[in-house]
N, C-alpha and C positions, 0 to 999 in steps of 0.2 A: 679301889684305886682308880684315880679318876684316868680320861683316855689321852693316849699321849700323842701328839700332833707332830706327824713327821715334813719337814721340810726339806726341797731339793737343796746340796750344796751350794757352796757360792761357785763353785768350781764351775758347776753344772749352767746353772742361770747365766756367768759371765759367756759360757759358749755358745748358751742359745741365744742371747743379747748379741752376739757378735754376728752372727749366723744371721741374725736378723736385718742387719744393720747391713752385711755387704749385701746380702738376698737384694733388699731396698736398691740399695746402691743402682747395683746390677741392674735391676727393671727401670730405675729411671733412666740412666746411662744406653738403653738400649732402645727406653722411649724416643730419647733425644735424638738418636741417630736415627731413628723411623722415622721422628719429623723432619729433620733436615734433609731427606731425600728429596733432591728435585728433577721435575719432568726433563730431559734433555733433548731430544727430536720432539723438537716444537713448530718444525717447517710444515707438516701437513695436518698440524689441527687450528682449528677455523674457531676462533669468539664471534659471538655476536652480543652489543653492547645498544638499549636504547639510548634516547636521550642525545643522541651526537651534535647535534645544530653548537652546542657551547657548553663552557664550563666545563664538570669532571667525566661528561660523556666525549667531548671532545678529545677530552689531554689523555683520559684512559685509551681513547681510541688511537691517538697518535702513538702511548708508548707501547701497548703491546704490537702494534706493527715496527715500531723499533727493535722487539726482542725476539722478533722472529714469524708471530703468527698470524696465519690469514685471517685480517677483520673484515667483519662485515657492521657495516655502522648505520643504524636507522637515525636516520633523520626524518624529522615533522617538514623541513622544508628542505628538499631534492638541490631546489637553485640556489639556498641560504649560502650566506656565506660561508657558514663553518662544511657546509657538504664540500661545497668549491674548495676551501683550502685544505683540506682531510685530501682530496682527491689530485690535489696538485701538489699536494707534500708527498704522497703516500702512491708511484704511479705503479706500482705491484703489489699487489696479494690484498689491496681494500677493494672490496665494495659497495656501494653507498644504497641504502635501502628505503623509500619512503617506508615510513611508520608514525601510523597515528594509535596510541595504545588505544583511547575511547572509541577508536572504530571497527568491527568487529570483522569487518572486509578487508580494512588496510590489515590487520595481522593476519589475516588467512593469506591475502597474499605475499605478504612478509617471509611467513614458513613455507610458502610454495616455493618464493624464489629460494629461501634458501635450501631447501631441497633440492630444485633445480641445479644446482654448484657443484653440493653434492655428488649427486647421480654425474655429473660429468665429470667428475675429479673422484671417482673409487679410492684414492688412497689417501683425502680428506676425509677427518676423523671432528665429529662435533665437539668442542673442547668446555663452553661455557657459553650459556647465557647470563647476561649480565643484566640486571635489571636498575637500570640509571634515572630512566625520565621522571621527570617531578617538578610540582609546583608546589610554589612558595610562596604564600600570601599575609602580612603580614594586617593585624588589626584585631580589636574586641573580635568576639560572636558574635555580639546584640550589633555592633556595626556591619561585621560581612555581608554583604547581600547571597540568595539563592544562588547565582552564576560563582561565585567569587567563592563558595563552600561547597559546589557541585564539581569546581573546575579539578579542587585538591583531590578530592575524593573518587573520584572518575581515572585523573593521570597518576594518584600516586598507587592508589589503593585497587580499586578495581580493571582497570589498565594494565597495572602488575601481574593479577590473579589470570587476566584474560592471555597477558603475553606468554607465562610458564603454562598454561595449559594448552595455548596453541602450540607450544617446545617439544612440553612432555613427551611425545612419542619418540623424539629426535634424541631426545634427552637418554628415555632408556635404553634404545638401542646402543646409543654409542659410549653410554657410561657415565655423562658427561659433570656438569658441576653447577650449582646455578646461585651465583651469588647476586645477592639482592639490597641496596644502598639502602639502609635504613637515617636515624639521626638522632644523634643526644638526645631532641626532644622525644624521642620513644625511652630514652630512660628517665626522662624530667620534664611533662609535659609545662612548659612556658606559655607564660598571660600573652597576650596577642598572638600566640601560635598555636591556640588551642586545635584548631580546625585542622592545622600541619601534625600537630603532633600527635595527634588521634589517628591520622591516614597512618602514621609509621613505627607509633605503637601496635599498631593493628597490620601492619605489616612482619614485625616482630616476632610478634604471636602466632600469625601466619607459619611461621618459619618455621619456628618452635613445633610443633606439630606435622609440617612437610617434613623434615630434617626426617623425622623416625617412618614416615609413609613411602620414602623414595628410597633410603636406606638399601631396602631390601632389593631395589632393584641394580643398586650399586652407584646412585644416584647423589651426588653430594650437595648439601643444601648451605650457604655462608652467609652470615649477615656480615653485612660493611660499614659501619660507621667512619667517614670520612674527616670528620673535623669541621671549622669555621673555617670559610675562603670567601664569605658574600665580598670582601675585597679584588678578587682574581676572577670574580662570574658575574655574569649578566644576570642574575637569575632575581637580581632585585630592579630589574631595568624598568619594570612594568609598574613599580608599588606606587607609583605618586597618577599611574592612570587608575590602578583600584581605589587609592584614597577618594578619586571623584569620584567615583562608580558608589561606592559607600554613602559619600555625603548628599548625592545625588536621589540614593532613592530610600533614605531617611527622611520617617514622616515627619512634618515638624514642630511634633510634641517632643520625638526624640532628638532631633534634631538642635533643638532648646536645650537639653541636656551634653547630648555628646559633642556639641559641634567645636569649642574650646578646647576639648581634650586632644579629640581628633586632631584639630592644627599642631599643636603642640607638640605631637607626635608625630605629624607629617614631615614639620620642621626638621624633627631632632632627626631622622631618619632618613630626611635629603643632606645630611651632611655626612652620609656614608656615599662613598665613592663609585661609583659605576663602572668601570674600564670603558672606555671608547672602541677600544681596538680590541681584537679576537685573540688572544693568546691564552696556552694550556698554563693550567695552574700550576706556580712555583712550591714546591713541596716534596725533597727528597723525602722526609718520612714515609708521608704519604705514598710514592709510588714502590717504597718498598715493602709498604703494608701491602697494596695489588698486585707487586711479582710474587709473592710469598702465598695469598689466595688463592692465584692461577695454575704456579709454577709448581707449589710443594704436591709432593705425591699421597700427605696426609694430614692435608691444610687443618686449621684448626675451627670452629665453626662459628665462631664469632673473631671481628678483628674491630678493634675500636681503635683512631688516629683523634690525637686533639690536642692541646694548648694543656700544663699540668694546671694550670686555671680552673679547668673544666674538672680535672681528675679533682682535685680539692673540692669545689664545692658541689660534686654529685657525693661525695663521700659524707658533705655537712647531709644534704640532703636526706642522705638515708638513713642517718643517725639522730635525727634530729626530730622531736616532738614536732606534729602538722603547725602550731602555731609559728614555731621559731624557721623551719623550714620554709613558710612563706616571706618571709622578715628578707632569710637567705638568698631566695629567688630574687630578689628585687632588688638586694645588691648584688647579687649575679648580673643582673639584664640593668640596674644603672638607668632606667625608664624615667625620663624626668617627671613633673608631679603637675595635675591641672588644675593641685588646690592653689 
């Protein structure tokens, strides 16, 4: 007689199916409220955010001293305008820091002075480093010149690594959190930003590995993907003095070759907008993407802001055979053609 194969009831199954299902419920519903806790005495803890002279080091800097906390805001230039208005918007609890990430003096004395604050204020508490400053230089590789590929690499990339390890100690004693502005182009490195988007994929990856090394010290590690605003920043202010800097020390075999593209691209490129005037970037998403970073008590470790533009076609991107995904890119970026 062959063997008889016993099955649990239905009875049984539906209860353990049910069991399962609110269990579920439960740990999500209980996730949810862990994340939504947010910090609330935010008077005595101190950000420190690079990059302040303009753009989203600026605006970041102006609104968490609206939400309550002591900034400190390194700027590359002390007299710049954006130090002046940070300082004349903001006449309590900011203070304005020379900082040159590439210089290995300016951040020691960066973290002195910010220690200095410190040790006189005992009941300021280190809350975040923010790692903002970056450059952004738009063109081929075979165009860039040496300065124009050192400059990226230097402020986005190594300038970074150099800022959180001048922190680090500040960092563990006080608990603190250190989020770090990466860019779309670290999920989809783009043709003319290859140089950009290599410092911020590599920034990325960075993370990815700090996150689990600082962990333990109770150290929280956030990537920031901000979105497009080269409308609302300066940060394109410079690209028509690298375009000469490019064409300039193009030899001129190559020069024969790229030098039609180049204009072409100079052109299409002077007809994105500068701001003249210094103002923080308009973007409620955005700034609610940065209180939620700062504020929540179990931030999440990646926060991406952008145009659903961008969500759609990193989505072509990844699903997309290499052929068809460069096709993609290129009506993504809308690059005119120098055939």
């Amino acid at each position: 007689m062959g063997t008889v194969l016993s099955f649990p009831n239905k009875r049984y199954l539906t209860g353990y199916g049910t069991t399962a299902i609110i269990s579920f419920l439960t740990l999500a519903a209980v996730a949810y409220v862990r994340r939504r806790e947010k910090i609330t005495a935010i008077e005595n803890r101190v950000i420190f955010i690079t990059g302040c002279d303009s753009g989203l080091g600026y605006s970041f800097a102006l609104h968490a001293h609206k939400l309550g906390f002591i900034v400190i805001a390194g700027c590359l230039n002390v007299h710049g305008e954006g130090a002046q208005q940070l300082q004349n918007l903001c006449l309590e609890r900011l203070h304005i820091i020379q900082l040159d990430v590439t210089n290995t003096t300016s951040i020691e004395s960066a973290v002195q002075s910010v220690e200095t604050i410190l040790k006189e204020n005992p009941k300021f508490q280190f809350h975040t480093l923010m790692n903002n400053a970056g450059v952004m230089i738009f063109g081929d590789f075979e165009w860039q010149t040496e300065k124009n590929i050192l400059s990226q690499v230097n402020v986005n990339l190594i300038g970074t690594l150099r800022v959180t390890k001048g922190f680090a100690p500040i960092l563990r004693r006080d608990k603190g959190r250190i989020i770090t502005v990466i860019s779309h182009c670290a999920l989809a490195t783009l043709p003319t930003l290859s140089v950009y988007g290599a410092t911020k994929a590599g920034l990325a990856a960075w993370c990815d590995g700090l996150r689990i090394e600082e962990a333990k010290y109770g150290v929280t590690v956030i990537t920031f993907i901000p979105g497009s605003f080269v409308h609302q920043s300066k940060i394109m202010s410079q690209q028509r003095e690298y375009f000469k800097e490019m064409e300039e020390a193009m030899a001129p075999e190559d020069r024969h070759i790229f030098d039609k593209h180049l204009r072409i691209f100079s052109e299409y490129l002077s007809g994105i907008t500068v701001p003249q005037e210094l103002s923080p970037v308009c973007d409620k998403k955005l700034y609610s993407e940065f209180e939620d970073a700062i504020l929540s008590k179990h931030p999440y470790p990646h926060y991406k802001h952008g145009p659903f533009r961008y969500q759609y076609y990193h989505f072509l991107f990844r699903i997309s055979p290499t052929w068809l995904r460069d096709y993609f890119v290129m009506r993504f970026l809308n690059f005119p053609s120098a055939k």
